[in-house]
PyMOL commands that place a pseudoatom at each C-alpha (Angstrom):
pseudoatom trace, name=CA, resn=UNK, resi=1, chain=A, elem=C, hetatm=0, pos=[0.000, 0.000, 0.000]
pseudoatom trace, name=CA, resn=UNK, resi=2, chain=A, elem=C, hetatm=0, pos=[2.788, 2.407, 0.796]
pseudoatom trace, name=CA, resn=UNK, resi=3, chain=A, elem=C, hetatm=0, pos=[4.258, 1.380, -2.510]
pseudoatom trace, name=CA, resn=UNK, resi=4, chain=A, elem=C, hetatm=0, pos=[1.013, 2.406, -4.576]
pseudoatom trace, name=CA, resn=UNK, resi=5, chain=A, elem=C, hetatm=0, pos=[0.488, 5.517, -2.249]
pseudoatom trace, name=CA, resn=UNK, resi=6, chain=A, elem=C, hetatm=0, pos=[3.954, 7.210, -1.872]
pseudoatom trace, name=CA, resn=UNK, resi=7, chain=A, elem=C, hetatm=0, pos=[6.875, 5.329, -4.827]
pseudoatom trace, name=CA, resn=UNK, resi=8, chain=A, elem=C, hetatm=0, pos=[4.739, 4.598, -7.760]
pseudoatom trace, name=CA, resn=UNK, resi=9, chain=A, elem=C, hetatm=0, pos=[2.794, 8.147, -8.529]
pseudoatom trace, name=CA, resn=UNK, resi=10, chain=A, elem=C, hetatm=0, pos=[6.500, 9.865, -8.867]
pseudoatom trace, name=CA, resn=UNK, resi=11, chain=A, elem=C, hetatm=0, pos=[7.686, 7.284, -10.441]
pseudoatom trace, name=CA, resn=UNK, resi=12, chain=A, elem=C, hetatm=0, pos=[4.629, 7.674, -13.646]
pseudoatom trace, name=CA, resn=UNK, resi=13, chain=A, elem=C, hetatm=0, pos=[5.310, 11.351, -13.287]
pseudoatom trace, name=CA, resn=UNK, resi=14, chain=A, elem=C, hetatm=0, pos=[9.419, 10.319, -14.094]
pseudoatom trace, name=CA, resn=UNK, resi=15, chain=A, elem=C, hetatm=0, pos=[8.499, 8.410, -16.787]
pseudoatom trace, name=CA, resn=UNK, resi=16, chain=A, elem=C, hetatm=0, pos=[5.961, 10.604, -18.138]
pseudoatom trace, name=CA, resn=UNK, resi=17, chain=A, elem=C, hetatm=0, pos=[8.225, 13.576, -18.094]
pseudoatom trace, name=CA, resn=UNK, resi=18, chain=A, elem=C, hetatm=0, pos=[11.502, 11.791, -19.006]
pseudoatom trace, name=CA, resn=UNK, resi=19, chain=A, elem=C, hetatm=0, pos=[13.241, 13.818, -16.368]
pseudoatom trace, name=CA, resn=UNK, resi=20, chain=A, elem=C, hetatm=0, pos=[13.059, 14.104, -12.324]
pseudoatom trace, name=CA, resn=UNK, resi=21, chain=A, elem=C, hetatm=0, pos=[11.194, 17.649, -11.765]
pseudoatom trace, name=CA, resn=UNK, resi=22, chain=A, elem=C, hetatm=0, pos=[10.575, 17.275, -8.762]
pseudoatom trace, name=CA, resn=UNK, resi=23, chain=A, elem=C, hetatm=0, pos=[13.490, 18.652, -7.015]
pseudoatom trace, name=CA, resn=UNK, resi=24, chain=A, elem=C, hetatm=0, pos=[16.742, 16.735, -5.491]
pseudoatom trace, name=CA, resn=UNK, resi=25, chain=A, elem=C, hetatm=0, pos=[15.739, 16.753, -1.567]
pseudoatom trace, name=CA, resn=UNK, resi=26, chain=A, elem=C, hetatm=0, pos=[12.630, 15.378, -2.607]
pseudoatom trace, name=CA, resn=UNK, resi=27, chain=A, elem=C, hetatm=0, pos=[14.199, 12.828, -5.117]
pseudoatom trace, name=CA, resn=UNK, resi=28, chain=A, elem=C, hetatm=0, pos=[16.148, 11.384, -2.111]
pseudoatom trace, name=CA, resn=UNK, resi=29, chain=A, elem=C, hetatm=0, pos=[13.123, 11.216, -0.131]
pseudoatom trace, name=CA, resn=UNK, resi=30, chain=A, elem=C, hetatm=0, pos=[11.670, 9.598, -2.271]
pseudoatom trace, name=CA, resn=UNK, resi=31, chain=A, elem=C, hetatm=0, pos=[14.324, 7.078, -3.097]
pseudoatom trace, name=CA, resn=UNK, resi=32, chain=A, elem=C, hetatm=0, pos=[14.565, 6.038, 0.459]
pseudoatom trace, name=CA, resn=UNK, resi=33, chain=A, elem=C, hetatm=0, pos=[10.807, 5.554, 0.672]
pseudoatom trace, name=CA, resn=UNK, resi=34, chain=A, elem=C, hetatm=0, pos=[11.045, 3.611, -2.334]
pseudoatom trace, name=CA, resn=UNK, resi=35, chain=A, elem=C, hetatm=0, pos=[14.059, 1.301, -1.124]
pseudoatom trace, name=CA, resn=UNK, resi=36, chain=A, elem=C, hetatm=0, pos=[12.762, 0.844, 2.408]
pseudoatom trace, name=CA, resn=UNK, resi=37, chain=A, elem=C, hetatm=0, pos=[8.857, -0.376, 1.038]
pseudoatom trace, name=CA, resn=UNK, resi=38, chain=A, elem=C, hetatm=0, pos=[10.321, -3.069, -1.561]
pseudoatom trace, name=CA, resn=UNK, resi=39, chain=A, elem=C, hetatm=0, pos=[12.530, -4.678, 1.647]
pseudoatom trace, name=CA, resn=UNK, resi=40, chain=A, elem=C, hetatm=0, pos=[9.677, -4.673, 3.920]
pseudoatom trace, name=CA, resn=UNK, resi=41, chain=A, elem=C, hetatm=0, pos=[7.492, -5.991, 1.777]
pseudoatom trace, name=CA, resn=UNK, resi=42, chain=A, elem=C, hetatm=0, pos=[9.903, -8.515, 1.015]
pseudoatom trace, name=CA, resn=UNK, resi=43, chain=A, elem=C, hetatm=0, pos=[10.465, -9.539, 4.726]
pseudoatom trace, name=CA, resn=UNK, resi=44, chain=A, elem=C, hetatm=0, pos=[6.849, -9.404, 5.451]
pseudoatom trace, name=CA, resn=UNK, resi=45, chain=A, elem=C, hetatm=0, pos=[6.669, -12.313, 2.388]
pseudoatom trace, name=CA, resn=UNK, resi=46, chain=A, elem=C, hetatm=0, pos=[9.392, -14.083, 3.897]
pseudoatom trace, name=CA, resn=UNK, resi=47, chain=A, elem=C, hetatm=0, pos=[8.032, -13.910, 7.325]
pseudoatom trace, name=CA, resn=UNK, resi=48, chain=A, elem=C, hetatm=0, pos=[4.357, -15.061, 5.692]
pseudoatom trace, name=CA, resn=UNK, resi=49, chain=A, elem=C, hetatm=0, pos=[6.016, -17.708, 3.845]
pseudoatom trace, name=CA, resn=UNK, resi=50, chain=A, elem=C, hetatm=0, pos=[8.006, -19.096, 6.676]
pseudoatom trace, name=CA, resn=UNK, resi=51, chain=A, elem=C, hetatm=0, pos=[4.594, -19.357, 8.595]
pseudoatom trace, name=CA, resn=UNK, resi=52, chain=A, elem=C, hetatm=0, pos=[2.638, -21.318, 5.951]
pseudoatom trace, name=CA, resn=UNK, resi=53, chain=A, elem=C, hetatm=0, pos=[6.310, -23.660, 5.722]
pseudoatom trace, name=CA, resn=UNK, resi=54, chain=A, elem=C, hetatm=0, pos=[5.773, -24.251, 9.185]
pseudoatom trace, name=CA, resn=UNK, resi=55, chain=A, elem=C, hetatm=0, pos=[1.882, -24.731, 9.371]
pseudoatom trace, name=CA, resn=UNK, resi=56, chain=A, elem=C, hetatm=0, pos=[2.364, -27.251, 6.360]
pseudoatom trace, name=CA, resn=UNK, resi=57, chain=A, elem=C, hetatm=0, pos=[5.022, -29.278, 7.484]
pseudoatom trace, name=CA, resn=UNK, resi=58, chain=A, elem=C, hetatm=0, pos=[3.730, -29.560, 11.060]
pseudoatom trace, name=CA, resn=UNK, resi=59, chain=A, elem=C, hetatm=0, pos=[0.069, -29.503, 10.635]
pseudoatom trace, name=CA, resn=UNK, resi=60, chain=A, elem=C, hetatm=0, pos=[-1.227, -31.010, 14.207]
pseudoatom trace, name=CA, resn=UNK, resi=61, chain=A, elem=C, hetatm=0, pos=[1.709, -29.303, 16.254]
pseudoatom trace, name=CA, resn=UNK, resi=62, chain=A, elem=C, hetatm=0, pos=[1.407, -25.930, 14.528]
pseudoatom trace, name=CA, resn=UNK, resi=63, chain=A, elem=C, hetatm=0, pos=[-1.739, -24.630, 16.502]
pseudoatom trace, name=CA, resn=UNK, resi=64, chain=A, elem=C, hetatm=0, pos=[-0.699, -25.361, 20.016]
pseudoatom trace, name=CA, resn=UNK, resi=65, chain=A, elem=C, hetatm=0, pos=[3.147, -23.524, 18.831]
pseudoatom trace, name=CA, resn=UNK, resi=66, chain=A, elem=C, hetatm=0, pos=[1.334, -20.360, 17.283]
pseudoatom trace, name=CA, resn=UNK, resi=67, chain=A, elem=C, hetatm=0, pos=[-2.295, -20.213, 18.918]
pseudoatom trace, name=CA, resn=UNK, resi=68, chain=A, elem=C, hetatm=0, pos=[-2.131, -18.176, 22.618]
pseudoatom trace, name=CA, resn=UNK, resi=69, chain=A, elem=C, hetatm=0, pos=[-3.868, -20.541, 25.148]
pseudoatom trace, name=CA, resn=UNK, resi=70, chain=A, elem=C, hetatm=0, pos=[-6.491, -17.415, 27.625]
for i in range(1, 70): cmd.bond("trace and resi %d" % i, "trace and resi %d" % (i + 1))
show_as sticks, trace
zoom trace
């Protein structure tokens, strides 16, 4: 969401224009923004995918290692 809301309008605007217009403080703003979003979504997929591994390959144990007894 943070990647459709805040890396990919400046990015159509780049392309559209051929050139960065935008100013350089907010080109490295925007850069960072950009580079921190594509590695947390890629941890959150890791993270995601090492919970399905684990709920696969130990289906009965998985609920009573995950699941909070109240």
């Amino acid at each position: 969401m943070i990647v459709g809301a805040f890396v990919i309008p400046p990015s159509i605007i780049w392309d559209i224009l051929g050139a960065w217009k935008m100013g350089h403080i907010f080109c490295e703003i925007w850069q960072t923004v950009d580079v921190y979003a594509a590695t947390v979504s890629l941890l959150n997929m890791s993270a995601i995918s090492l919970d399905r591994y684990l709920a696969i390959s130990d289906p009965f144990g998985y609920p009573l290692k995950m699941t909070k007894r109240r």
